[in-house]
DOKOL-39956 format. One record per residue (C-alpha): residue number from 1; residue in one letter; x, y, z. Coordinates in Angstrom, 1 decimal, m for minus. Layout:
residues N
lolo nr:NUM | rest:a | c1:X | c2:Y | c3:Z
...
***
This chain:
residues 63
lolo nr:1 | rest:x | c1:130.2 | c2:198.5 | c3:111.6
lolo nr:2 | rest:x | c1:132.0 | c2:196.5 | c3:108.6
lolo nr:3 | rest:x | c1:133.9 | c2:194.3 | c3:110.9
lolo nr:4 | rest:x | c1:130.2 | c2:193.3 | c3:112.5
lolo nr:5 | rest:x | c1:128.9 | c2:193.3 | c3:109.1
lolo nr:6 | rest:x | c1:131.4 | c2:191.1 | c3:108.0
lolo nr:7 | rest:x | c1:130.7 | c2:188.7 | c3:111.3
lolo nr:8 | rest:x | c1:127.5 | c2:188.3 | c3:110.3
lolo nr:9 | rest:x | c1:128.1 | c2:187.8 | c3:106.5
lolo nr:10 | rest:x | c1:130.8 | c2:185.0 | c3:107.8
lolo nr:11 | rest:x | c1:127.9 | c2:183.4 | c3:109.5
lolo nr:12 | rest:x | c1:125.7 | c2:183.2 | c3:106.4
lolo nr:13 | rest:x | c1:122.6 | c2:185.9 | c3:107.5
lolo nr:14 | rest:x | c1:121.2 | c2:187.1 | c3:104.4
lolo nr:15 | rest:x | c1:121.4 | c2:190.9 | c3:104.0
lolo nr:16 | rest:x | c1:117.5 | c2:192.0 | c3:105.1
lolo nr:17 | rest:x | c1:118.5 | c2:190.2 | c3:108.5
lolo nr:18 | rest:x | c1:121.9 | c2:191.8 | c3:108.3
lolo nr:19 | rest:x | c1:120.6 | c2:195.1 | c3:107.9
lolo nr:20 | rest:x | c1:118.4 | c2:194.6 | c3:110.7
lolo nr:21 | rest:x | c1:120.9 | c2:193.9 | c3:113.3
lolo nr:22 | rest:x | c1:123.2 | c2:196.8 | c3:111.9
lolo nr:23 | rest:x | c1:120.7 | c2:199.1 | c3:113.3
lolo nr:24 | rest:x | c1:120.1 | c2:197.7 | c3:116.5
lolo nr:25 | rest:x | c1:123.9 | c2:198.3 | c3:117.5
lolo nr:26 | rest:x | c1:123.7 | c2:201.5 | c3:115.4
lolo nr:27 | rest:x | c1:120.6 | c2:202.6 | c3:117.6
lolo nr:28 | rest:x | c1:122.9 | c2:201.3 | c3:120.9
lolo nr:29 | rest:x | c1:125.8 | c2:202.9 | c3:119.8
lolo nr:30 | rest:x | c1:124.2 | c2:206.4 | c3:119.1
lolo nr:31 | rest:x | c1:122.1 | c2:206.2 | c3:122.9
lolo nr:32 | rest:x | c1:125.9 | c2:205.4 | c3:124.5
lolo nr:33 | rest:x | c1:127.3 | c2:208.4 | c3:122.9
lolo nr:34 | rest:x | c1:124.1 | c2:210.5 | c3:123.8
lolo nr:35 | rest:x | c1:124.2 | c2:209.5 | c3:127.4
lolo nr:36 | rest:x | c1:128.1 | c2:210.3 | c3:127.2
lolo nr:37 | rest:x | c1:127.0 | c2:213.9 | c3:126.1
lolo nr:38 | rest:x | c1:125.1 | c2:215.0 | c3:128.6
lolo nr:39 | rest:x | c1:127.2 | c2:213.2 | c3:131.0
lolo nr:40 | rest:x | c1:130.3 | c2:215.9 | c3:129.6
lolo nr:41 | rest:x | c1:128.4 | c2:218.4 | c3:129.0
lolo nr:42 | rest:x | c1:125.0 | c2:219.0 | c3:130.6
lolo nr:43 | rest:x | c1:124.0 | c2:222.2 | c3:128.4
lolo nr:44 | rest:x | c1:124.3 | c2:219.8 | c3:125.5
lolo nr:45 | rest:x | c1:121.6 | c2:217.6 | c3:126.2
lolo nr:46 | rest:x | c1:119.6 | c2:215.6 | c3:123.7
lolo nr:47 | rest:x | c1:117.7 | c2:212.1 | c3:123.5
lolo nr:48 | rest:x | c1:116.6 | c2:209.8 | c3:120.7
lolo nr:49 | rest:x | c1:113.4 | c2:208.7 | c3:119.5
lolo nr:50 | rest:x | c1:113.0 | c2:205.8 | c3:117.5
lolo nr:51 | rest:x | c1:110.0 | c2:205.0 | c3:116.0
lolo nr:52 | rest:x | c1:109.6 | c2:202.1 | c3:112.6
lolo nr:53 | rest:x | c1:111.9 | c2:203.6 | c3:109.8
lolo nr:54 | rest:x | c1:112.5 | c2:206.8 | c3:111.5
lolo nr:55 | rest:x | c1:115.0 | c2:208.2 | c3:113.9
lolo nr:56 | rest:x | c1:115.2 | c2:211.8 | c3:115.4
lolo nr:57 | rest:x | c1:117.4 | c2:213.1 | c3:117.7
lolo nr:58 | rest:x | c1:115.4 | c2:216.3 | c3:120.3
lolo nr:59 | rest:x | c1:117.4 | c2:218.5 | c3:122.2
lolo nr:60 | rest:x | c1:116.0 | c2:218.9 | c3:125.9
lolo nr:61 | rest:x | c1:115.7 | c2:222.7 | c3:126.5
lolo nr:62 | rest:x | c1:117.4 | c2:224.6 | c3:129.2
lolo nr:63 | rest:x | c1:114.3 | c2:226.3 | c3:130.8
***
């Protein structure tokens, strides 16, 4: 995340619009790994929900 964040400081996007972009990949990042999860591991399976400002992770129940 600081080499991206250092990208887009290099390119001159103020910090708001830096921050915003942070979170996208942070959001795609966290889904990969998820996905990777239950791909390894079936009895640990969770998913993301991502609503404005808020982010929660659910675990998907056995039964």
């Amino acid at each position: 995340m600081e080499s991206i964040n250092a990208l887009l400081i290099e390119q001159g996007l103020p910090q708001k619009e830096r921050l915003f972009q942070l979170n996208k990949v942070a959001i795609t990042q966290m889904k990969s790994l998820l996905e990777s999860k239950v791909l390894l591991n079936p009895a640990l399976r969770y998913y993301l929900t991502v609503l404005p400002n808020k982010y929660q992770f659910h675990r998907i129940s056995n039964s």
